[in-house]
C-alpha positions in Angstrom: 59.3 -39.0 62.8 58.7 -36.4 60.0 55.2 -35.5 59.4 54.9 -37.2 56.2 56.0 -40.7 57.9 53.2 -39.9 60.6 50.3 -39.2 57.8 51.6 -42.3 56.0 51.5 -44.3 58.9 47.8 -43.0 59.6 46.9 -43.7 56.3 48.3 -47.1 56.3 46.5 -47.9 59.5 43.0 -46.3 58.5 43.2 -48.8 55.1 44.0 -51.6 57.1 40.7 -51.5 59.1 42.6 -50.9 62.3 45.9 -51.5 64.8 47.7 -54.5 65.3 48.7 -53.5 68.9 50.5 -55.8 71.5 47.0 -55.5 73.1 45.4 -57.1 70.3 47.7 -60.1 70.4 48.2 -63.2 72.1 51.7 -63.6 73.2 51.9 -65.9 76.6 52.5 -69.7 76.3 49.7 -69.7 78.8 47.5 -67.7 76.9 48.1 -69.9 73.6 47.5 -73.2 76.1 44.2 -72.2 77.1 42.5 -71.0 74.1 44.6 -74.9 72.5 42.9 -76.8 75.1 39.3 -76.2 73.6 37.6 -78.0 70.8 38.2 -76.0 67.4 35.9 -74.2 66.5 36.4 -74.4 62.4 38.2 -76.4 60.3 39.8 -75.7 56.1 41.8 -77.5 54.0 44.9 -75.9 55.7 43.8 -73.7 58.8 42.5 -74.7 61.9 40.5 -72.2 64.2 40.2 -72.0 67.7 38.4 -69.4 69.6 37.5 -68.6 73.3 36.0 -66.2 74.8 37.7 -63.3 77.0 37.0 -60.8 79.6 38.9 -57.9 77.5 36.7 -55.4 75.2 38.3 -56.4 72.1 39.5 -59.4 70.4 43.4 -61.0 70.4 44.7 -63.2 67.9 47.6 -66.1 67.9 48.8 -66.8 64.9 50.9 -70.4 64.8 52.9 -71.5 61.2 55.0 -74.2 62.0 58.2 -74.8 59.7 57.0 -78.3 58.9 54.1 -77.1 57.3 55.7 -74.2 55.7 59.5 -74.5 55.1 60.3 -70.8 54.0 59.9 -67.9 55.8 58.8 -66.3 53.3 55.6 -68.4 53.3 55.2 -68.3 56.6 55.2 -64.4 56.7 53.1 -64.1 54.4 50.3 -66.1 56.0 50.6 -64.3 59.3 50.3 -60.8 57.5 46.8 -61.8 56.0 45.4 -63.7 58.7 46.0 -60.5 60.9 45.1 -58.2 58.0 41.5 -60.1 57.9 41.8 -60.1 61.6 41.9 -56.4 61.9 38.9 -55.8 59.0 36.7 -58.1 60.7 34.2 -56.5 63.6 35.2 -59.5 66.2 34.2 -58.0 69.8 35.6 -60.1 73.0 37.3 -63.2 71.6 40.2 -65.1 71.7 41.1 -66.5 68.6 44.5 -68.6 67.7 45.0 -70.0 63.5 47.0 -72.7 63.5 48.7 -73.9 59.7 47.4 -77.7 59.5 48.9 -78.7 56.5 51.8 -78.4 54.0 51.2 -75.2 51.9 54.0 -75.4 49.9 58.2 -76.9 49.9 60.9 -76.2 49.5 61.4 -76.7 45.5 58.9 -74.2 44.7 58.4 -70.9 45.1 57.7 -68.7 48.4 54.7 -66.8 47.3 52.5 -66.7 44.5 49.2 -64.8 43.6 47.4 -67.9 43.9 48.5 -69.2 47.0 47.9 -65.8 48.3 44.5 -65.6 47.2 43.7 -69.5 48.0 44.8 -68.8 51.8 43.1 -66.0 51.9 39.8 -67.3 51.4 40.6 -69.8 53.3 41.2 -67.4 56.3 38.2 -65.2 55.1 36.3 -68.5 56.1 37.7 -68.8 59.5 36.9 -65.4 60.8 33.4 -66.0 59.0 32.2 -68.4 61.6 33.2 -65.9 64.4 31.8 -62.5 62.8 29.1 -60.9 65.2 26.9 -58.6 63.3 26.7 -55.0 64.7 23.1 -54.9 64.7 20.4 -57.6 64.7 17.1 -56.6 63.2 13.9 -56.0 65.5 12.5 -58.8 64.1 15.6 -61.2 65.3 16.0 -59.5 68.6 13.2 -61.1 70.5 11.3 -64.3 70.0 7.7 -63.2 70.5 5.1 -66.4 70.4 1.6 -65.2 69.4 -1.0 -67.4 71.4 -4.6 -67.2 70.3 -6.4 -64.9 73.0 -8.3 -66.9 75.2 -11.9 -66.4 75.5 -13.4 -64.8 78.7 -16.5 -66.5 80.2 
């Protein structure tokens, strides 16, 4: 790689908010299965979330676009590049997290992609990944719930 393709890369990768490594995804049928088995965890017109917990220090993502509900691949490409794109901006620490496409987004007739899809879905993902956000700090105030009890009075 030249040295121009290496600082373009870096570039690319600081803007994005972070990598998209194999480390960062979930790729085993098992993997998929046991995050599938629990209840999800949010719901939008087209997306479903579900999220688990992991051992790992980061977060992994699955992202599932079935044909059915998304006929071109065009479509479907471009719903897996901004669900990981919000996926890498968002500060997620150990969590699994699969999005599944619920619903027809668009057929065959019309077109693949338009700006308003784009920025519909979006939203829509920016909503998923909202219920899972964990703030990097909690205010002292938040961090401990202190009861004040009336001092009692000595005899």
């Amino acid at each position: 790689m030249t040295n121009l393709t290496q600082t373009a890369l870096l570039a690319q990768n600081q803007l994005s908010g972070g990598d998209f490594a194999r480390v960062r995804r979930i790729v085993k049928t098992d993997e998929f299965s046991s995050v599938f088995r629990l209840r999800p965890v949010q719901r939008t017109a087209h997306f479903v979330l579900y999220a688990r917990t992991n051992a790992l220090p980061h977060a992994r993502l699955g992202v599932v676009a079935a044909k059915r509900f998304a006929p071109r691949a065009a479509t479907r490409n471009m719903i897996k590049r901004i669900t990981r794109e919000i996926f890498r901006q968002s500060k997620l620490l150990n969590v699994d997290c699969i999005v599944r496409l619920s619903k027809p987004v668009n057929t065959k007739l019309g077109p693949a992609t338009k700006a308003s899809l784009k920025r519909d879905l979006r939203a829509e993902v920016i909503r998923l990944f909202a219920a899972q956000w964990q703030p990097q700090w909690q205010p002292q105030w938040q961090a401990k719930s202190v009861s004040i009890a009336p001092a009692s009075e000595a005899s």
